[in-house]
C-alpha positions in Angstrom: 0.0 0.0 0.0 1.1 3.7 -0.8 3.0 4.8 2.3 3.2 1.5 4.3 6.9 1.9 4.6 6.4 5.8 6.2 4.0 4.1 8.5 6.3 1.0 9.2 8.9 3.5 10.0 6.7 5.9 12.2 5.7 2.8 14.1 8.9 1.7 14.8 9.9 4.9 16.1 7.6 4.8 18.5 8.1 1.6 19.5 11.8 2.3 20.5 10.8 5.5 21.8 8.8 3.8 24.1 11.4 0.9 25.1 14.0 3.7 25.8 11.7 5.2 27.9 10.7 2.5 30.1 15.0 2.0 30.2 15.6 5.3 31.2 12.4 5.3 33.6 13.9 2.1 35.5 17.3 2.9 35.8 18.5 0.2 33.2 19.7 3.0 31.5 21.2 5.0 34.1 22.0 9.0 34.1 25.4 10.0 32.4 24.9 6.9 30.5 26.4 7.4 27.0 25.6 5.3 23.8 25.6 5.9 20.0 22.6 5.3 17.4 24.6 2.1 16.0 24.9 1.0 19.3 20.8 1.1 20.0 20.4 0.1 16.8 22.5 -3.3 17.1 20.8 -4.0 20.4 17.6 -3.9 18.6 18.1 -5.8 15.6 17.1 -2.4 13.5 18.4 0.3 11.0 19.9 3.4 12.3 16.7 6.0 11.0 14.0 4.7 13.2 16.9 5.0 16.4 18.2 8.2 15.6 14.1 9.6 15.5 13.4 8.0 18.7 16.5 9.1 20.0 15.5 12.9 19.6 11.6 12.5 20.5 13.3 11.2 24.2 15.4 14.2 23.9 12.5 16.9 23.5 10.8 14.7 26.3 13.7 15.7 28.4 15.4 12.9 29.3 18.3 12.3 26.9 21.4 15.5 25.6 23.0 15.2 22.6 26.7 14.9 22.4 28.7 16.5 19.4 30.8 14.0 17.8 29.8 11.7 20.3 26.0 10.1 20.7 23.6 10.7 23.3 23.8 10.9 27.4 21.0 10.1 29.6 20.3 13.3 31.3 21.3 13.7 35.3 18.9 15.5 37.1 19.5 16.7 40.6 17.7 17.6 43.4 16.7 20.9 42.2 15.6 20.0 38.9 12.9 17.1 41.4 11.8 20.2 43.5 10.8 21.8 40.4 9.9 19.0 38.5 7.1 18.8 41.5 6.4 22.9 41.8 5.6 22.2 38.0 2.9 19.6 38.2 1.6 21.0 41.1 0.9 23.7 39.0 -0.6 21.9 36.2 -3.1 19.8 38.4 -3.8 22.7 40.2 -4.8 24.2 37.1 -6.9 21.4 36.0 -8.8 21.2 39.3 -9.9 25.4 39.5 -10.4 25.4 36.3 -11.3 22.6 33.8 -12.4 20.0 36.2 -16.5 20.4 36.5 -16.7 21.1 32.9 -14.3 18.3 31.8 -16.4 15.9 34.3 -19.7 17.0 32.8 -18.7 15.9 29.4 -16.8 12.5 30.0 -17.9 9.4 29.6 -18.8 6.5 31.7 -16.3 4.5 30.2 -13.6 7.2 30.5 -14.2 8.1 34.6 -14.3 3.7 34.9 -10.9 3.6 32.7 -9.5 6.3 35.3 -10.8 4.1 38.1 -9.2 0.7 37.1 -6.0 2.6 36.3 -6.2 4.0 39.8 -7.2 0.4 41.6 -3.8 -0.9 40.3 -1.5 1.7 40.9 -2.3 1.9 44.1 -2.8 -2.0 44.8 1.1 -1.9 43.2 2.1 1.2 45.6 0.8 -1.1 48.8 2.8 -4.0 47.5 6.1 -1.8 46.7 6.1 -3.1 43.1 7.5 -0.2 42.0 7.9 -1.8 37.9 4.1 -2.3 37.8 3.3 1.1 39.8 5.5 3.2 37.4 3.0 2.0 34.4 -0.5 2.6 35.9 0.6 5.8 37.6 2.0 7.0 34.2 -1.7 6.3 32.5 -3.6 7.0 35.4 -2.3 10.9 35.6 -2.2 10.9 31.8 -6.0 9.5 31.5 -7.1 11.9 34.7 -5.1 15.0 32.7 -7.5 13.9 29.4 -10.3 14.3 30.7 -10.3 17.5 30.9 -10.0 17.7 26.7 -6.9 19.6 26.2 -3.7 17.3 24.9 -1.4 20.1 25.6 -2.1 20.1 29.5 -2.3 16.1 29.3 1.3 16.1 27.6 3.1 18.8 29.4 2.0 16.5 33.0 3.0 13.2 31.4 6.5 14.9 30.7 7.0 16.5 33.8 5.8 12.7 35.5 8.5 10.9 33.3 11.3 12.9 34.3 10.0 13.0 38.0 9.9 9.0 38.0 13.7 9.2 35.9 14.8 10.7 39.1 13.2 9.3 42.0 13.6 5.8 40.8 17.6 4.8 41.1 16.6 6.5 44.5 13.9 4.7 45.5 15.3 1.4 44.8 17.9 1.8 47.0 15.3 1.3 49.9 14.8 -2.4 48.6 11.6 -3.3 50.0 8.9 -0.7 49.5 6.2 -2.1 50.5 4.5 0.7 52.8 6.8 3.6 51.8 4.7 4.4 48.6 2.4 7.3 47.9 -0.9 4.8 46.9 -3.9 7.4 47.1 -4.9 7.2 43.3 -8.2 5.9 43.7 -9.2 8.6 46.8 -8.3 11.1 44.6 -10.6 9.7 41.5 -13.3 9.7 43.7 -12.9 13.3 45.0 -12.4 14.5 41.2 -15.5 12.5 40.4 -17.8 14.1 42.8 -16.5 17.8 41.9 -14.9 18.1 45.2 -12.1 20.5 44.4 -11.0 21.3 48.0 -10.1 17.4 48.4 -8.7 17.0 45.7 -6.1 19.8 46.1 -5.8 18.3 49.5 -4.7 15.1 48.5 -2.3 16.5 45.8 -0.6 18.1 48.3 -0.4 15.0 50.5 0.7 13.4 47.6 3.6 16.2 47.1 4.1 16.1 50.8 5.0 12.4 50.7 7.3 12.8 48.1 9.4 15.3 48.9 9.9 13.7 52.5 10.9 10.6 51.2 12.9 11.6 48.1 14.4 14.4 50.2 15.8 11.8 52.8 17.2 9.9 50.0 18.6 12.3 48.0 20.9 13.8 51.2 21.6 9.8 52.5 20.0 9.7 55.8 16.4 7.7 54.9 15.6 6.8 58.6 12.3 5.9 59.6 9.0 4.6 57.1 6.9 7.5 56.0 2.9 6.9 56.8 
C-alpha cells in the first residue's frame, strides 16, 4: 500500500521511543549513560533512522542531551531540577482542578471516569505491595488519563513529561530502599473519587499530601539519611 513503509517506520519509532523510555524510567539505563545510534540500533536488531528519530523525541521529552561528535547521554537531574519538577505539576493539576475539572467531568464518559478508576485500583494496589515496575506504568496512565479528561492534549502532555522525568529521578533513588512495600504514595483511587464528585478542596488536599510524601521521602534519599517509614 502507498506509504506503508512511512507508516512501518513511524511505528517503529515509537516503539523504540517507548522501550527507551521505560529504560531510562527504571534505571536500566542509568544517568550520564552514554551510547551511539549504531549502538541502539545493534541492540535492537534495527536500521539506524528509526533509532536516531526516537533518539531525539526522548530528547524533546527531556530525558536524553545530545553529544557533538559523540552520541547521546541520559540526562542527570538533581535535586533541584525534582523540586521543580514537582512545583511544575503542582501547578498543572492545580490548574486542571480550579479550572477545567467540572466542565471536563460534565462531558466524559462513563467509560472514560471507569478507565481512570481501574487505572487508579492498580497503581495503588502496586504502591501497597512496593512493586515499583508495575506502579510506574498505571501511575504513568492514570495521571495521563485523569489530565484527558479534561480535553486539552497540551495540558495532558506537558503533565506526562513533567511525571516521566519526575519517576527518571526518584527511581535509582527509590530502589535503594529495597523493600517498599508501605513507603509508597498509593492514594490514586481517593483522589478519582474526590475528582469525580466535583470536590475540588479534596482534591487539592490530597495533591498536596501526595507532594508532601514525596518530597519527605525523596528528600531523605537524596541527602543519605532515609531513617524511619513515612505513613
Amino acid at each position: 500500500m502507498p506509504g506503508s513503509d512511512a507508516v512501518k517506520r513511524t511505528t517503529l519509532r515509537s516503539q523504540i521511543a517507548d522501550a527507551l523510555r521505560d529504560e531510562v524510567i527504571a534505571g536500566r539505563l542509568p544517568a550520564g549513560r552514554q551510547f551511539t545510534v549504531k549502538e541502539i540500533a545493534e541492540s535492537y536488531g534495527v536500521s539506524a533512522t528509526p533509532v536516531r528519530e526516537a533518539l531525539l523525541d526522548l530528547c524533546a521529552q527531556g530525558l536524553l542531551d545530545v553529544e557533538l561528535h559523540k552520541g547521546y547521554r541520559v540526562r542527570e537531574f538533581s535535586y533541584a531540577d525534582f523540586l521543580d519538577m514537582v512545583e511544575a505539576r503542582t501547578l498543572i493539576v492545580e490548574g486542571v482542578f480550579r479550572r477545567s475539572a467540572q466542565r471536563a467531568l460534565q462531558a466524559a464518559t462513563p467509560e472514560a471516569l471507569a478507565s481512570v478508576r481501574r487505572r487508579a485500583e492498580e497503581a495503588g494496589r502496586a504502591a501497597v505491595a512496593g512493586d515499583l515496575d508495575i506502579l510506574i506504568g498505571y501511575d504513568l496512565r492514570f495521571w495521563r488519563e485523569l489530565a484527558g479528561l479534561v480535553g486539552n492534549p497540551y495540558i495532558s502532555d506537558l503533565l506526562d513529561r513533567v511525571r516521566i522525568q519526575s519517576w527518571a529521578f526518584t527511581v535509582p533513588l527509590l530502589r535503594r530502599l529495597g523493600d517498599l512495600r508501605g513507603r509508597l504514595w498509593h492514594g490514586h483511587a481517593e483522589l478519582v473519587e474526590a475528582v469525580a464528585s466535583r470536590d475540588g478542596d479534596r482534591a487539592q488536599q490530597l495533591v498536596a499530601a501526595y507532594n508532601d510524601h514525596a518530597l519527605d521521602l525523596i528528600s531523605s534519599l537524596a541527602t543519605g539519611f532515609d531513617r524511619s517509614p513515612i505513613e
